[in-house]
C-alpha positions in Angstrom: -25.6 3.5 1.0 -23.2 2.1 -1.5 -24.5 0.1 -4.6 -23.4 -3.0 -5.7 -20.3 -2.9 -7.8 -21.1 -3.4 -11.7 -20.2 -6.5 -12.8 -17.0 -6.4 -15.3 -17.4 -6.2 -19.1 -15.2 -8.1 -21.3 -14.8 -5.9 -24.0 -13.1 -3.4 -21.7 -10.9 -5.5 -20.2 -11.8 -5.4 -16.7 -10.3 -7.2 -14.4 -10.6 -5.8 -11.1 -7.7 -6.3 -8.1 -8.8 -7.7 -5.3 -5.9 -8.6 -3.4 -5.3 -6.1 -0.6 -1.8 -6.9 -0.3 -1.2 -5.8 -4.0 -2.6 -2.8 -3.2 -0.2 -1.9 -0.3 2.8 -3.2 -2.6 2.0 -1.0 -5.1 1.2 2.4 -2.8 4.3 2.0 -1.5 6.3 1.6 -4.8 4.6 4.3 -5.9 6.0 6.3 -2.8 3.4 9.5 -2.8 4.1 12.6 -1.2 1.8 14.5 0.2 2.3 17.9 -2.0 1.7 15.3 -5.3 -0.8 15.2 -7.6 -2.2 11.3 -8.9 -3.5 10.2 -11.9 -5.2 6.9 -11.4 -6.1 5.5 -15.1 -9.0 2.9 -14.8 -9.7 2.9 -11.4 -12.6 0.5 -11.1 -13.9 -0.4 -7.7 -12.0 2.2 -6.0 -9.6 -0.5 -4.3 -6.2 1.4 -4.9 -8.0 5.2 -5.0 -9.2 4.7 -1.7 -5.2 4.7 0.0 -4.3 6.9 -3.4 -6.3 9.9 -2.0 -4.7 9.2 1.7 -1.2 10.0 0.3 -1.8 12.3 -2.1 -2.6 15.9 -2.3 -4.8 15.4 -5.5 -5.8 11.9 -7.5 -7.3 12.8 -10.9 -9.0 9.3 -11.4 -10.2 8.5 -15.1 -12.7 5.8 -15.8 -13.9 5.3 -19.3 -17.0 3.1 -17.9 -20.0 5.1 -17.0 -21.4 2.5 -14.4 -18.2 2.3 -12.9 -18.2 6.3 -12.5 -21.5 6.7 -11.1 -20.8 3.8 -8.7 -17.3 5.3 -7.4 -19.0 8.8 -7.1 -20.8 7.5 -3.9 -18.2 4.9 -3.3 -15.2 7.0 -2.8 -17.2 9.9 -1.7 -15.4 10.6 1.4 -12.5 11.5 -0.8 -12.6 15.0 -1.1 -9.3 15.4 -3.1 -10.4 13.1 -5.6 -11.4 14.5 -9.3 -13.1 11.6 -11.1 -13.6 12.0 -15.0 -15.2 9.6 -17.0 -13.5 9.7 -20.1 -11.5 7.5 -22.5 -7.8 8.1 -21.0 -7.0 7.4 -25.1 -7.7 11.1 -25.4 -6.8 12.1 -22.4 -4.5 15.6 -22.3 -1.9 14.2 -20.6 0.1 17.2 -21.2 -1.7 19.8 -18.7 -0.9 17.7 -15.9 0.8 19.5 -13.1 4.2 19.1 -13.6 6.4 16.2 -11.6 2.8 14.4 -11.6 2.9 10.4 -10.5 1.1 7.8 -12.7 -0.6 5.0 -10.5 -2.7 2.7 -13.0 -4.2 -1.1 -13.6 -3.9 -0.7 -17.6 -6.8 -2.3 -19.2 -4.9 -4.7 -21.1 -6.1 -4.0 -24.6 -5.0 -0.7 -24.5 -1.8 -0.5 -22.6 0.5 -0.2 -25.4 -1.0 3.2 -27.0 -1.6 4.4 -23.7 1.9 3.8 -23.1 2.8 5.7 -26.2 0.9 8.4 -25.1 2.3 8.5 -21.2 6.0 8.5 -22.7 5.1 11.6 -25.1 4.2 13.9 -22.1 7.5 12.8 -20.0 7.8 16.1 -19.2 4.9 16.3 -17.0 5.3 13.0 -15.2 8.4 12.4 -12.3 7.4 8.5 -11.8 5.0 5.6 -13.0 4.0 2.6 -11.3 1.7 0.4 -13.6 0.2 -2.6 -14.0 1.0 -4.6 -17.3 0.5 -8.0 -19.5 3.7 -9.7 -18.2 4.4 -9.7 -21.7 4.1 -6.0 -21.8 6.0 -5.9 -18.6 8.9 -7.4 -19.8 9.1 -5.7 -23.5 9.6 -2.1 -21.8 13.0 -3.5 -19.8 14.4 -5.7 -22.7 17.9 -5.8 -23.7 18.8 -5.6 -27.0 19.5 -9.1 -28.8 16.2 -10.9 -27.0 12.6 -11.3 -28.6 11.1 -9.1 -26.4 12.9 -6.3 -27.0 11.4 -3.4 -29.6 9.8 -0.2 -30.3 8.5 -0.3 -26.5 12.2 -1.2 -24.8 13.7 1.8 -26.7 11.7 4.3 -26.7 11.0 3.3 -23.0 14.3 3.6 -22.2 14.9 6.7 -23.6 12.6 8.7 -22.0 12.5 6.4 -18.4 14.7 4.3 -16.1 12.0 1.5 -15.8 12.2 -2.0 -13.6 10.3 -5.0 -13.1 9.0 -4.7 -9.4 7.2 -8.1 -8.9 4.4 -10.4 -10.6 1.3 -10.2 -9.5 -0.7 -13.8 -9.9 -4.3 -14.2 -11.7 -5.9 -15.2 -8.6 -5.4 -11.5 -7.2 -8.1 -10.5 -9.9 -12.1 -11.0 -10.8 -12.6 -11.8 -13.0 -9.2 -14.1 -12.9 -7.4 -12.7 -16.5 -6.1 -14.9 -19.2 -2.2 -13.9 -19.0 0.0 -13.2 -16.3 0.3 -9.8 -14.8 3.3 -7.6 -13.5 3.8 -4.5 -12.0 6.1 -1.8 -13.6 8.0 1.2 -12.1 9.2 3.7 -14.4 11.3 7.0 -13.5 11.6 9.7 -15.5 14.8 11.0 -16.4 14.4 14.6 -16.7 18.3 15.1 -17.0 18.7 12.8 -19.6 22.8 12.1 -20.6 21.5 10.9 -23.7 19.5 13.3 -26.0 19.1 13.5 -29.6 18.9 16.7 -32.4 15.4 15.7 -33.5 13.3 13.2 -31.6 10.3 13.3 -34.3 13.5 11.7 -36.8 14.9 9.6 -33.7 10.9 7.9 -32.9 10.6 7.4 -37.0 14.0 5.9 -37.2 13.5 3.5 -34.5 9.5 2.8 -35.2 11.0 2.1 -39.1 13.8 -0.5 -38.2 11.8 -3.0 -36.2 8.6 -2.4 -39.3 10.4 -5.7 -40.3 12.4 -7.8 -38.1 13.6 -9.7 -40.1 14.8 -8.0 -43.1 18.5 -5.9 -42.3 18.6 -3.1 -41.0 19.5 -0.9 -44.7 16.4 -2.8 -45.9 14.1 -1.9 -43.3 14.6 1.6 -42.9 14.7 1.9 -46.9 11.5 0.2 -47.4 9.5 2.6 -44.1 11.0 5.3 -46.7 13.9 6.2 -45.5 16.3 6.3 -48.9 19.3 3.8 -49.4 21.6 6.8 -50.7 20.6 8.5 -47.0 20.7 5.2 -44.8 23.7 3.8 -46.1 25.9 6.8 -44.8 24.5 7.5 -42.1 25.4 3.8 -41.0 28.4 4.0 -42.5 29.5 7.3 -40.2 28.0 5.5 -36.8 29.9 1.8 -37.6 26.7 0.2 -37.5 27.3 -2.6 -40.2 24.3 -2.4 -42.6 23.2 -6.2 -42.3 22.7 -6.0 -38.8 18.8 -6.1 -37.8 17.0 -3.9 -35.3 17.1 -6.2 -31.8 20.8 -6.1 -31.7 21.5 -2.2 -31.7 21.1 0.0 -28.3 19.5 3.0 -27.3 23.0 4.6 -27.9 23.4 2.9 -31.4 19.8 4.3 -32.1 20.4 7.7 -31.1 23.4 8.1 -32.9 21.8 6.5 -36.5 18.7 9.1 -35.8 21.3 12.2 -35.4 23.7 11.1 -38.3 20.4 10.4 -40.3 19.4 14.3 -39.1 22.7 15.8 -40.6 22.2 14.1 -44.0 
């Protein structure tokens, strides 16, 4: 017999989907194949691991709450392709996934920006990610350049990912019903990228070090995250990227091409 569900704790930021049409939505944008391997980050109740493990070969669900893991043991216990680890997906190895592995996830809000980080650094394992975000999250990693919302996210998003707003997903499809509005994300890997740059450690400081300050120029930002004037000013000089320009107006391309004259100086 299954247990009640635990009820949701705050300071993990569980909210738990409820809304059996979101689910569908987002199995099918996730499109699984039946040779694939699933990670499910934060699965919960078992709502989306449930038609996860239908389509998939393997789902490797990880949820940080032990109540939750003992109740989806005997809740989802007719999944026998299903490899649940409680664990904090914050230290999950991402990196000995199997490769072309698809990312399926409700992101507990408070954490969705490092995990992000983290996802993007093992790009190489993962072919496609459908998530679910903070709208505000949501719409950072497809900004353009020149808005508010674009950043650290947008860019280093867009350099490793095609991604796309799929559709908004209202608070009343939750319980408990979140605070902020809620979207859901699909992100494709580009694993023949036609932009790549000499040293991605440089290119990821470079761009981390002109949004640091958003308002200062972009010479001044860079020079006071430590990157030297006498460096900085060349390198902008050789790109044409005018040295009073700040960080939301340059592209991915603009970036790239500061991080690689940066590398040659």
């Amino acid at each position: 017999m299954i247990p009640p569900a635990p009820r949701p704790r705050k300071r993990l930021g569980q909210h738990f989907l409820i809304d059996p049409n979101i689910v569908r939505k987002i199995v099918a944008l996730a499109e699984v194949r039946p040779h694939e391997t699933v990670l499910e980050i934060g699965p919960g109740r078992g709502v989306l691991t449930h038609p996860l493990c239908a389509a998939a070969r393997t789902v490797i669900a990880i949820e940080k709450d032990p109540r939750l893991g003992d109740y989806l043991t005997r809740a989802v216990a007719d999944c026998r392709n299903l490899d649940l680890r409680v664990a904090d997906a914050l230290e999950f190895p991402f990196e000995s996934l199997p490769d072309r592995s698809v990312i399926v996830a409700n992101l507990p809000y408070n954490i969705s920006t490092p995990l992000l980080f983290r996802l993007l650094d093992a790009r190489e394992r993962i072919d496609r990610m459908v998530l679910m975000l903070q709208t505000e999250v949501a719409r950072r990693l497809v900004a353009r350049p020149g808005g508010r919302d674009y950043g650290i996210l947008s860019v280093l998003a867009q350099y490793s990912a095609i991604p796309s707003l799929a559709f908004q997903v209202a608070a009343s499809c939750f319980r408990p019903r979140p605070e902020v509005g809620s979207a859901v994300v699909r992100l494709v890997m580009q694993k023949e990228r036609s932009l790549r740059v000499a040293d991605e450690a440089l290119f990821v400081r470079t761009v981390r070090a002109a949004f640091a300050h958003r308002r200062k120029t972009l010479l001044n930002s860079l020079r006071d995250e430590g990157l030297g004037t006498e460096t900085v000013a060349p390198a902008l000089a050789r790109v044409g990227i005018a040295p009073s320009r700040r960080a939301e107006t340059l592209a991915l391309e603009e970036f790239a091409a500061l991080a690689d004259a940066l590398s040659k100086s």
